[in-house]
NUDOTOR-223480 format. One record per residue (C-alpha): residue number from 1; residue in one letter; x, y, z. Coordinates in Angstrom, 3 decimals, always signed. Layout:
N
+-----+----+----------+----------+----------+
:   i : aa :        u :        v :        w :
+-----+----+----------+----------+----------+
: NUM :  A :        X :        Y :        Z :
...
+-----+----+----------+----------+----------+
% end
This chain:
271
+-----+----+----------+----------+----------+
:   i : aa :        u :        v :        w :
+-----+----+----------+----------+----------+
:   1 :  X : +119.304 :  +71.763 : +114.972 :
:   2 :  X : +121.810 :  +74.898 : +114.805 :
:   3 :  X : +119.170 :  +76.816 : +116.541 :
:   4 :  X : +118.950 :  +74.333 : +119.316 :
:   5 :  X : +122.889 :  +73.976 : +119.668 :
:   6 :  X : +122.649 :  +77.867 : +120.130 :
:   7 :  X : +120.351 :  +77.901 : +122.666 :
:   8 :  X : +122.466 :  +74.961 : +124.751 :
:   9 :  X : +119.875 :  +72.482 : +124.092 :
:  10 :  X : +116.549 :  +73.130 : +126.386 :
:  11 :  X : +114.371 :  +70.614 : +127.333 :
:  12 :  X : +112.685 :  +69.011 : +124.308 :
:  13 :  X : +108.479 :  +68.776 : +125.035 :
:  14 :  X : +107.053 :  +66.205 : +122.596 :
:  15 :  X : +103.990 :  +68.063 : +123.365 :
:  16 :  X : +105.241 :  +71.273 : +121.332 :
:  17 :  X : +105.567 :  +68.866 : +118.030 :
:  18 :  X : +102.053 :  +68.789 : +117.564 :
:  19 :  X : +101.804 :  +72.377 : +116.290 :
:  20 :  X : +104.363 :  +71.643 : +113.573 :
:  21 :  X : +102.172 :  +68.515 : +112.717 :
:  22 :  X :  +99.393 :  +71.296 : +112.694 :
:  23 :  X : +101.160 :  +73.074 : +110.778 :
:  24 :  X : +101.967 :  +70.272 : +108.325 :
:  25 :  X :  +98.335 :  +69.540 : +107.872 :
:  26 :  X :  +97.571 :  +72.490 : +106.680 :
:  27 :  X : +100.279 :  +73.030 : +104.251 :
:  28 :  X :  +99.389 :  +69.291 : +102.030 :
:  29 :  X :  +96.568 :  +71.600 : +101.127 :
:  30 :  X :  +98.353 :  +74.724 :  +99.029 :
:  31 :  X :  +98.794 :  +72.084 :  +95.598 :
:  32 :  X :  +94.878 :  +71.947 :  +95.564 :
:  33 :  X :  +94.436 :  +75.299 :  +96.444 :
:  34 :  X :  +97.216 :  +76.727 :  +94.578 :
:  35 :  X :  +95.794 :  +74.754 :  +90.745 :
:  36 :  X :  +92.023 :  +76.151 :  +91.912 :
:  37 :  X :  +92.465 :  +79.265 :  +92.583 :
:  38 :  X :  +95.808 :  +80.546 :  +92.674 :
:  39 :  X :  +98.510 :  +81.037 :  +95.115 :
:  40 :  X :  +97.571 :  +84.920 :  +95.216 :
:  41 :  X :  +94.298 :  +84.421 :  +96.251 :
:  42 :  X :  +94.913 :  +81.191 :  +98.531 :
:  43 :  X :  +97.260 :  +83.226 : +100.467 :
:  44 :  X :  +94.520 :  +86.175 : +100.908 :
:  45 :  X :  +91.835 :  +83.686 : +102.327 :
:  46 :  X :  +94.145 :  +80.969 : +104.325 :
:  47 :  X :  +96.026 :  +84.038 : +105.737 :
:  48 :  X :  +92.650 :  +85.976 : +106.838 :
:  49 :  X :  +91.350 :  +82.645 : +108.584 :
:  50 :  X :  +94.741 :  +82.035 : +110.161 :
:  51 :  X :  +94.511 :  +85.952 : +111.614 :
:  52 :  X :  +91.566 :  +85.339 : +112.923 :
:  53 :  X :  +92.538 :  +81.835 : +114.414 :
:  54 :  X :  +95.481 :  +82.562 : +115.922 :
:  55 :  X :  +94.260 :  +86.143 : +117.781 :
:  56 :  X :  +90.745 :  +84.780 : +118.945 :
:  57 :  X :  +92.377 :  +81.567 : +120.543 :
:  58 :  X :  +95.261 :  +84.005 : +121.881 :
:  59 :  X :  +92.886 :  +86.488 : +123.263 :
:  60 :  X :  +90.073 :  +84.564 : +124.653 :
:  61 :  X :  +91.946 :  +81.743 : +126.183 :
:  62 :  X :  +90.959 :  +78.541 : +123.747 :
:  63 :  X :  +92.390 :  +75.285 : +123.843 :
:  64 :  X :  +93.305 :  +75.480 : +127.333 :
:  65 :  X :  +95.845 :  +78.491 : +126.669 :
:  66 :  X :  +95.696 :  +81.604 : +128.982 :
:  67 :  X :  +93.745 :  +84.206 : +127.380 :
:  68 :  X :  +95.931 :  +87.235 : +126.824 :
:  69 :  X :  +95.579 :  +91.138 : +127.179 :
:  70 :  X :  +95.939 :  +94.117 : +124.957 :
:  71 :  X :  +96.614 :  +97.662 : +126.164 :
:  72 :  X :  +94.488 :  +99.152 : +124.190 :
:  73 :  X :  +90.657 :  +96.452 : +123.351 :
:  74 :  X :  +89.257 :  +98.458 : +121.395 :
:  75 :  X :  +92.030 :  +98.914 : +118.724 :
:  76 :  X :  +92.054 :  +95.437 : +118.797 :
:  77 :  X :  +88.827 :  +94.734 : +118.498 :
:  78 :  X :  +88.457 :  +96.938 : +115.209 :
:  79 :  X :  +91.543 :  +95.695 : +114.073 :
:  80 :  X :  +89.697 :  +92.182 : +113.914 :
:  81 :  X :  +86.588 :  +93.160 : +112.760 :
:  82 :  X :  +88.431 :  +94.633 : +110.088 :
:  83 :  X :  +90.249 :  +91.305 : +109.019 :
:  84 :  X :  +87.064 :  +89.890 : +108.971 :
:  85 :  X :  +85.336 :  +92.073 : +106.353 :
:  86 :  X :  +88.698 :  +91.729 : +104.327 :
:  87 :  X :  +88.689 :  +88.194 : +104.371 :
:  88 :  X :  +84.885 :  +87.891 : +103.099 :
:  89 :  X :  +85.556 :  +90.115 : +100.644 :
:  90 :  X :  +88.330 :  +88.201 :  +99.406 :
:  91 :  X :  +85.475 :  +85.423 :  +98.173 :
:  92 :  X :  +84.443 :  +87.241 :  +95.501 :
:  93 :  X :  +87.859 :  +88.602 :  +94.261 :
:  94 :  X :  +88.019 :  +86.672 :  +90.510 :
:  95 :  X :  +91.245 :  +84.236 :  +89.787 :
:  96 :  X :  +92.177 :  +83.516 :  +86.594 :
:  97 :  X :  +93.581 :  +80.139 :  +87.192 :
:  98 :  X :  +94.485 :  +78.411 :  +83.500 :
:  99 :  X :  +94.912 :  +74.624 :  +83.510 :
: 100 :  X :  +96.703 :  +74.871 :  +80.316 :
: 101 :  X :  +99.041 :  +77.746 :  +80.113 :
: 102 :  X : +100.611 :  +78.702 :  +76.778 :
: 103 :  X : +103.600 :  +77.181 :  +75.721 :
: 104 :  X : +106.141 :  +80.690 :  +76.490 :
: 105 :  X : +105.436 :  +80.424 :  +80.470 :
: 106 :  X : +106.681 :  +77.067 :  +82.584 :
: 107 :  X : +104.091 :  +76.518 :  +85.709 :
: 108 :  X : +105.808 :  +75.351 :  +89.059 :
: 109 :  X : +103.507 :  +72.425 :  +89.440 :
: 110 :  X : +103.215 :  +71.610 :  +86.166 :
: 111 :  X : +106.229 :  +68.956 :  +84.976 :
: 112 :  X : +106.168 :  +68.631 :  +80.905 :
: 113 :  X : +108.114 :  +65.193 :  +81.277 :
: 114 :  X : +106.006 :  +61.979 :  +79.353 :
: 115 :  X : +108.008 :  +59.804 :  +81.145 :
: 116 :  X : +105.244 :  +58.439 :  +83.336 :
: 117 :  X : +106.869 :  +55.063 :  +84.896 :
: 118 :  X : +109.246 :  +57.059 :  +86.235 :
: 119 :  X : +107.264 :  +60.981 :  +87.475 :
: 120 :  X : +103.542 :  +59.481 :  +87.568 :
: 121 :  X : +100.747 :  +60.833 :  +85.628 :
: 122 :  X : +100.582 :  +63.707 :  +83.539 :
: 123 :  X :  +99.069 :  +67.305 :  +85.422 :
: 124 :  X :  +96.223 :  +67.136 :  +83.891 :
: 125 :  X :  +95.004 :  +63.848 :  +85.852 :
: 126 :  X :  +95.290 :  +65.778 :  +89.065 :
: 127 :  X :  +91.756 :  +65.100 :  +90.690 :
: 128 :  X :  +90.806 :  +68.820 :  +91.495 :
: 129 :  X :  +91.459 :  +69.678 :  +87.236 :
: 130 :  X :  +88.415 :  +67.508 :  +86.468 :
: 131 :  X :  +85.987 :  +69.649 :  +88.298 :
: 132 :  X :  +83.412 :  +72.269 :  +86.970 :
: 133 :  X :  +85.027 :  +75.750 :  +87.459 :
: 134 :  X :  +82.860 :  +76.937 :  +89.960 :
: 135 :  X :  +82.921 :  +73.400 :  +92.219 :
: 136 :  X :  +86.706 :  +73.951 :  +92.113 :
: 137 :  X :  +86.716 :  +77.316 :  +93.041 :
: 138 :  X :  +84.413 :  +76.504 :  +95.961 :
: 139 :  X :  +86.329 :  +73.716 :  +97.168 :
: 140 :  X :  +89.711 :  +75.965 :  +96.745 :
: 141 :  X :  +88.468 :  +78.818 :  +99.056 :
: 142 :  X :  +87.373 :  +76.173 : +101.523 :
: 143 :  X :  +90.452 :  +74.171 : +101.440 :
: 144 :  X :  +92.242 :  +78.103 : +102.131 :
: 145 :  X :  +89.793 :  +78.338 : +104.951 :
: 146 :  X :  +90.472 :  +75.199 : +106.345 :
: 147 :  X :  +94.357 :  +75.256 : +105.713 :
: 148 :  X :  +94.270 :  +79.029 : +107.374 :
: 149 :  X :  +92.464 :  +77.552 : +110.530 :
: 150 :  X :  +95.251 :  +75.005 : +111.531 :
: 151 :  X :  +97.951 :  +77.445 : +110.478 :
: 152 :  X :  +96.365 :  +79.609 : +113.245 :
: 153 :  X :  +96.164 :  +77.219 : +115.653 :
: 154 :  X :  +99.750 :  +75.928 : +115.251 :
: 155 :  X : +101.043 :  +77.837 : +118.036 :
: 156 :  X :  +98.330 :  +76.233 : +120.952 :
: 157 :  X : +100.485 :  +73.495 : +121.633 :
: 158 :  X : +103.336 :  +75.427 : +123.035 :
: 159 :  X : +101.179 :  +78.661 : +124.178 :
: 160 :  X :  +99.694 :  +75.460 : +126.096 :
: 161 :  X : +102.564 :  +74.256 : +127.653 :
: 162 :  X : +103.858 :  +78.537 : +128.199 :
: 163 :  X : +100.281 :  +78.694 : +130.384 :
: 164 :  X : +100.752 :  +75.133 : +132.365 :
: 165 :  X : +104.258 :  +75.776 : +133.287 :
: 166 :  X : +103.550 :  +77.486 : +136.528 :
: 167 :  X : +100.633 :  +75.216 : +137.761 :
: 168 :  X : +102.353 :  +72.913 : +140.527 :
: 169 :  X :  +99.741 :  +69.508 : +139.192 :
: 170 :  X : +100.905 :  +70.185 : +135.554 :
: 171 :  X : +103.135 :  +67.709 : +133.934 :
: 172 :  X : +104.810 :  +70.944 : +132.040 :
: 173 :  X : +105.205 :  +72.725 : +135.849 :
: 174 :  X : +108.621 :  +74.347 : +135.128 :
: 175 :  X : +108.790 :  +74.219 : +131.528 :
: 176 :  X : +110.405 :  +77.461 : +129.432 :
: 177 :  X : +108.392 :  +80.438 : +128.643 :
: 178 :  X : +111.133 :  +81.525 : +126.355 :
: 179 :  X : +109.606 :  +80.769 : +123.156 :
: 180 :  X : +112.586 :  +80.600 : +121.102 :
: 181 :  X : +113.074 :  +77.141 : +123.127 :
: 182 :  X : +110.333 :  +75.395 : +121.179 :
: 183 :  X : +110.979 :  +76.352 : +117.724 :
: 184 :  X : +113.244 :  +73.194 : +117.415 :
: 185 :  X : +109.997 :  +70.548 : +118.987 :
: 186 :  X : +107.961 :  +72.976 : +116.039 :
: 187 :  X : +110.031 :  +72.057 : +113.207 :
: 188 :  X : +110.708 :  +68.587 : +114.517 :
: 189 :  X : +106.888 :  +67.960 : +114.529 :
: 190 :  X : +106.686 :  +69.507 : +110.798 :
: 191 :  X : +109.440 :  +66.918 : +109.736 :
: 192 :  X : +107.786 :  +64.236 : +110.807 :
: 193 :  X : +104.453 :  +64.870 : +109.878 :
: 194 :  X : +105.572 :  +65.682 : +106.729 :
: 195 :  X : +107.371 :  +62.434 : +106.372 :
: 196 :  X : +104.791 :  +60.497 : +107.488 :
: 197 :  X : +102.307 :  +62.039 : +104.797 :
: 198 :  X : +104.996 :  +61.443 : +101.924 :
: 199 :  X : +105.086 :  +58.137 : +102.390 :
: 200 :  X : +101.669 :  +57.972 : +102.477 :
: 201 :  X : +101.186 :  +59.397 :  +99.471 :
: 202 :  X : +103.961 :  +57.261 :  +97.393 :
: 203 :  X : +101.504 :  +54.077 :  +98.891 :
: 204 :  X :  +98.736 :  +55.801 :  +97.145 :
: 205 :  X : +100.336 :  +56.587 :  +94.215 :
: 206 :  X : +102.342 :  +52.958 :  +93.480 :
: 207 :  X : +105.011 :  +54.446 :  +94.306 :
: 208 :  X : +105.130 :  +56.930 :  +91.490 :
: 209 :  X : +105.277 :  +60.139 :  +93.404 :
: 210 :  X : +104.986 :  +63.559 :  +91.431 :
: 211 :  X : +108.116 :  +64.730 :  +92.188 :
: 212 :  X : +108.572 :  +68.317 :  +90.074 :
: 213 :  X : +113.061 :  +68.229 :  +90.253 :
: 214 :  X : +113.039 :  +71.966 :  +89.352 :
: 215 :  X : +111.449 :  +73.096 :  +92.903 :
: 216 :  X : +113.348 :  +70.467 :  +94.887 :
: 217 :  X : +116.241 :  +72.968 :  +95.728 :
: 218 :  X : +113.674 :  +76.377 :  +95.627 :
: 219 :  X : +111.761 :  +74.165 :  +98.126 :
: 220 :  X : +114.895 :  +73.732 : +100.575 :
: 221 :  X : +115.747 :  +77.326 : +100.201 :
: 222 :  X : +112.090 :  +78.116 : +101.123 :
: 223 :  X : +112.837 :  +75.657 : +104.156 :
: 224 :  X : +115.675 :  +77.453 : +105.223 :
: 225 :  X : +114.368 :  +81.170 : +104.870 :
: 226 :  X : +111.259 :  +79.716 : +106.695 :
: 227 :  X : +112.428 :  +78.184 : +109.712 :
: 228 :  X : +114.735 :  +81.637 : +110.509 :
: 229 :  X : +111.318 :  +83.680 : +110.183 :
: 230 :  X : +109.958 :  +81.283 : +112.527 :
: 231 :  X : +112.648 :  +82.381 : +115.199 :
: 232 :  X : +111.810 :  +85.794 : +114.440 :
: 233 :  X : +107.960 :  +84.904 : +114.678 :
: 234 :  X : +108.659 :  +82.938 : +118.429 :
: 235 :  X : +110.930 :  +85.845 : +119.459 :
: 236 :  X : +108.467 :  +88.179 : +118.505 :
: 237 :  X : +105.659 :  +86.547 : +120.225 :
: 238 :  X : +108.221 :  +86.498 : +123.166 :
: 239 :  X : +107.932 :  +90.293 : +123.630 :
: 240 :  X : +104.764 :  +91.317 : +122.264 :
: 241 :  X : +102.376 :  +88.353 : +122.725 :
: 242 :  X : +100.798 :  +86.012 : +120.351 :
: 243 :  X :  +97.343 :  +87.943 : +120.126 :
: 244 :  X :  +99.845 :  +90.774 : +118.677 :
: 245 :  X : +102.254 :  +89.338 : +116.797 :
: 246 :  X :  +99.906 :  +87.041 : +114.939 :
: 247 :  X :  +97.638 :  +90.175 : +112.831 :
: 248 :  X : +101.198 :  +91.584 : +111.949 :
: 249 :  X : +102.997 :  +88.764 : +110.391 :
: 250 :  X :  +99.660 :  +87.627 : +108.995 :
: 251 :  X :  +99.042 :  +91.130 : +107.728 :
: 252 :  X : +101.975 :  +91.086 : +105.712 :
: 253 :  X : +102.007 :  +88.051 : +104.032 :
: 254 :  X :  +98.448 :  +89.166 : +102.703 :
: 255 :  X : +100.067 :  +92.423 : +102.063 :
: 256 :  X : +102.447 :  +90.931 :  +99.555 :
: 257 :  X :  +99.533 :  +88.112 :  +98.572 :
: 258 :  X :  +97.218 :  +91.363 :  +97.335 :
: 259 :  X : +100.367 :  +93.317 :  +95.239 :
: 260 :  X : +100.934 :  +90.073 :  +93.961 :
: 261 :  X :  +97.463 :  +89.415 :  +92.126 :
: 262 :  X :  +97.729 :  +93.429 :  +91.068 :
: 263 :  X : +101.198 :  +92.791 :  +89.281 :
: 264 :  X :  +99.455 :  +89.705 :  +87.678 :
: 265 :  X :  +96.268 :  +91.387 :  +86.685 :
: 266 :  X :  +98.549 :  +94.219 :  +85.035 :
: 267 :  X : +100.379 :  +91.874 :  +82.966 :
: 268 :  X :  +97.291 :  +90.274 :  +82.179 :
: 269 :  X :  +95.802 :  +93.983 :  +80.791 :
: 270 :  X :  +98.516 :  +94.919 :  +79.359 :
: 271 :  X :  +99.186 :  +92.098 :  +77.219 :
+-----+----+----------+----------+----------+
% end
């Protein structure tokens, strides 16, 4: 809403809120992915589908988007290819992801509380800890798969309306192709979703949510820090294109996904 003050306001699309409920599909699928094969690892594989998602349907033109061009194809092309043979390699990268961790480390999305009228059942009930190691693992990577492929294509919405806004029939004829004036629809469209989904889960859960307290103000900084990356992401995209911008951020998050797992395994050896 500051953001939106700051930029006087532009016209709101409705439209542009369904990449944030996209978006917020994707993301009620880290918990699984997170307890079945780690964040490290989740982030590898969701953030080499999401590469690959958001530059094909940037560069070819899907969804009804203009397809976009790079100076150099080739370069871009390998760069791709690249990501590709990354991300499949990524499948066979081992997680050591303990259900019980020892009593000296406290687990984000584990809560120790007994209380269970009041935070639900205990972690261990959690439907994905009941399955056979290698099931889980499975259904992990293929949640991060999934999860990375509607990350990716979070940004067709408004790349949509960016394309439409100079064709006289459109209903978005006229619309902004300053992307910065759609980062306010995106996050409204996250909100929503993710409200929607909440509640849907406290129905499912008789109204005894797992609610962990200790990540409830982490999780609002994380909020926060996201949302101004996002205006960097949409100003970004403003200069340098989508089919650009989208291997770089996406690079780096798997950057810090794959030093990460090294720290871990180095604790792990050396202890």
């Amino acid at each position: 809403m500051i953001g939106d003050l700051m930029l006087q306001s532009p016209k709101f699309h409705p439209f542009a809120m369904l990449g944030g409920v996209i978006w917020a599909t994707g993301n009620i699928t880290v918990v699984p992915i997170i307890k079945a094969i780690g964040l490290g690892l989740g982030i590898l594989i969701w953030g080499s589908s999401s590469l690959l998602m958001g530059w094909a349907s940037s560069r070819f033109g899907w969804f009804g988007i203009a397809a976009q061009e790079v100076s150099r194809p080739i370069l871009n092309y390998c760069g791709a290819g690249l990501c590709l043979l990354s991300g499949l390699i990524f499948f066979f990268v081992k997680a050591d992801v303990e259900l019980h961790p020892n009593s000296e480390s406290i687990p984000l999305l584990i809560d120790r509380r007994t209380n269970s009228d009041s935070y639900g059942p205990s972690s261990s009930e959690f439907w994905i800890d009941v399955i056979g190691p290698k099931t889980r693992r499975f259904i992990g990577c293929l949640l991060a798969v999934v999860s990375g492929l509607l990350y990716g294509s979070s940004f067709a919405p408004i790349l949509y309306i960016k394309s439409h806004s100079s064709c006289h029939d459109s209903m978005f004829h006229g619309a902004s192709v300053y992307d910065l004036d759609y980062v306010y629809a995106q996050c409204s469209g996250i909100f929503v979703a993710s409200t929607v989904y909440f509640a849907i889960y406290c129905a499912a859960m008789n109204n005894r949510p797992r609610v962990y307290s200790r990540a409830i103000l982490p999780g609002l900084l994380s909020g926060l820090m996201w949302s101004l990356a996002t205006y960097c992401w949409f100003l970004a995209n403003n200069y340098l294109s989508a089919v650009i911008t989208f291997p770089i951020v996406t690079a780096d998050g798997r950057s810090v996904a794959a030093l990460g797992i090294l720290g871990v395994q180095r604790d792990y050896k050396g202890s």
